[in-house]
N, C-alpha and C positions, 0 to 999 in steps of 0.2 A: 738736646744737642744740636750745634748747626750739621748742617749736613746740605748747603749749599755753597755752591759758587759765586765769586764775584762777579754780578754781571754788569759789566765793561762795557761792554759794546750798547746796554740799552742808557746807560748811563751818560755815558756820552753823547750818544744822541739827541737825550734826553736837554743837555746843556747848549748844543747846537740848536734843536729847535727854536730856544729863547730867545736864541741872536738870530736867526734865520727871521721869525716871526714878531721883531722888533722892529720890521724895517730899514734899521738905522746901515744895515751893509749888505755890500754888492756882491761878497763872498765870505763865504765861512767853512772857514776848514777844520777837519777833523784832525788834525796834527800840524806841527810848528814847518811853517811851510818851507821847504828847498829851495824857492826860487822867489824872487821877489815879489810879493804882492801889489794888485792893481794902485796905482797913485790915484785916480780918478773919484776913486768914495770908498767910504770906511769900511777895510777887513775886519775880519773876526778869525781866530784860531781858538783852538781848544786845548790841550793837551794834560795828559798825567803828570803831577810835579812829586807828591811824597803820597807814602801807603807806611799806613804803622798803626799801631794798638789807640784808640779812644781810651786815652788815662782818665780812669774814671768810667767811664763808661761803658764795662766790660759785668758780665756777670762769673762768677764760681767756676761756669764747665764751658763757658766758650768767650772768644771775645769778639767785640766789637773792635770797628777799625773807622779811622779817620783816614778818608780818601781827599786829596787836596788837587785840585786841577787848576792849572793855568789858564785862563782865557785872556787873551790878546786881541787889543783895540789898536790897528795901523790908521794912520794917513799917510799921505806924502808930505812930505817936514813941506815941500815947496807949492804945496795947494794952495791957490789964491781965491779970498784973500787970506791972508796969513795969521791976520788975526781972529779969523775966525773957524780956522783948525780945534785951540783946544775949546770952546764952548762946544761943536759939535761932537768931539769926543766926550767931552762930562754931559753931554745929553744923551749920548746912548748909552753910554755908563750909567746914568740914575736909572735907565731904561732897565739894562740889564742887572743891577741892583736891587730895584723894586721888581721886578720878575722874580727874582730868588728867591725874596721876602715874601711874597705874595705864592711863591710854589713849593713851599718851605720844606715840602718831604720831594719831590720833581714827580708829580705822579703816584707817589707809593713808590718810588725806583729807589728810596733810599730812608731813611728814620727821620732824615732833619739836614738842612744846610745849618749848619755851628756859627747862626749870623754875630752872637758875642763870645766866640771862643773859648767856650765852656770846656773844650776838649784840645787846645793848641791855640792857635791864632786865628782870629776872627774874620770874616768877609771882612776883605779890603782890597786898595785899588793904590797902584805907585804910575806917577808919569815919570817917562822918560824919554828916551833918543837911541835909536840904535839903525846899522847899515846895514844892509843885506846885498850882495852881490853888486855896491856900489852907488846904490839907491837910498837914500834916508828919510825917514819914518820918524814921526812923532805919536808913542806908544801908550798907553792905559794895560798895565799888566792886573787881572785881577785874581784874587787869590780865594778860590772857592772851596772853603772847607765841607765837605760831605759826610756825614755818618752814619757808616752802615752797621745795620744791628747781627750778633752771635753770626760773626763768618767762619770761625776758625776753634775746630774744636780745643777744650784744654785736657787733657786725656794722656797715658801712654799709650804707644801705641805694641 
């Protein structure tokens, strides 16, 4: 039977260390930031996007859960030069891509990063554009599927 907790907080940090110890940024946050991020070199954010059952992945008396976390790649849209914004974002992206791949459980903190989607949608990565308190950012959203094993017993209670 499980009979543990989701632990969050090591998990998390766990995905911060990656970007922390990649080099590629001057700040990484444990949550989608309030204020706007530095323009000067590449942020990093972390944050919880979806928590729900591993279909499929689940045994009889407990289930397994697919944890999805957001990890967020800023620049300043206006860093010079310009065009060479998004190479250094898909360079710390392949960075922090082949880290996942390469840390495929984070430690033992979790059963597997889901890099083909065996259980929902698979590590992936979307650019965009978005403004923050009037500041605009050209962004790398990456989409970290986690699966953690028997968190949740199935039982009446």
């Amino acid at each position: 039977m499980a009979d543990t907790a989701l632990d969050i907080t090591t998990i998390l940090a766990r995905v911060q260390d990656h970007a922390l110890t990649s080099g590629w940024f001057t700040d990484v946050n444990g949550e989608e930031p309030k204020s706007p991020p530095d323009t000067s070199g590449l942020t990093a954010a972390v944050w919880v996007q979806d928590i729900g059952p591993a279909r499929g992945g689940s045994g009889l008396a407990s289930t397994s859960i697919r944890l999805a976390l957001t990890v967020r790649l800023y620049a300043g849209l206006w860093t010079e030069p310009g065009d060479a914004i998004d190479p250094r974002l898909v360079q710390a992206l392949d960075a922090l891509l082949r880290s996942y791949s390469g840390d495929f459980n984070l430690d033992g903190t979790v059963r597997e990063v889901d890099l083909l989607g065996a259980y929902g949608d698979p590590l992936s990565a979307r650019a965009g554009y978005m403004i923050q308190s009037g500041t605009e950012y050209r962004v790398m959203d990456i989409v970290l599927p986690l699966i953690v094993n028997d968190l949740w017993d199935q039982e009446e209670q």
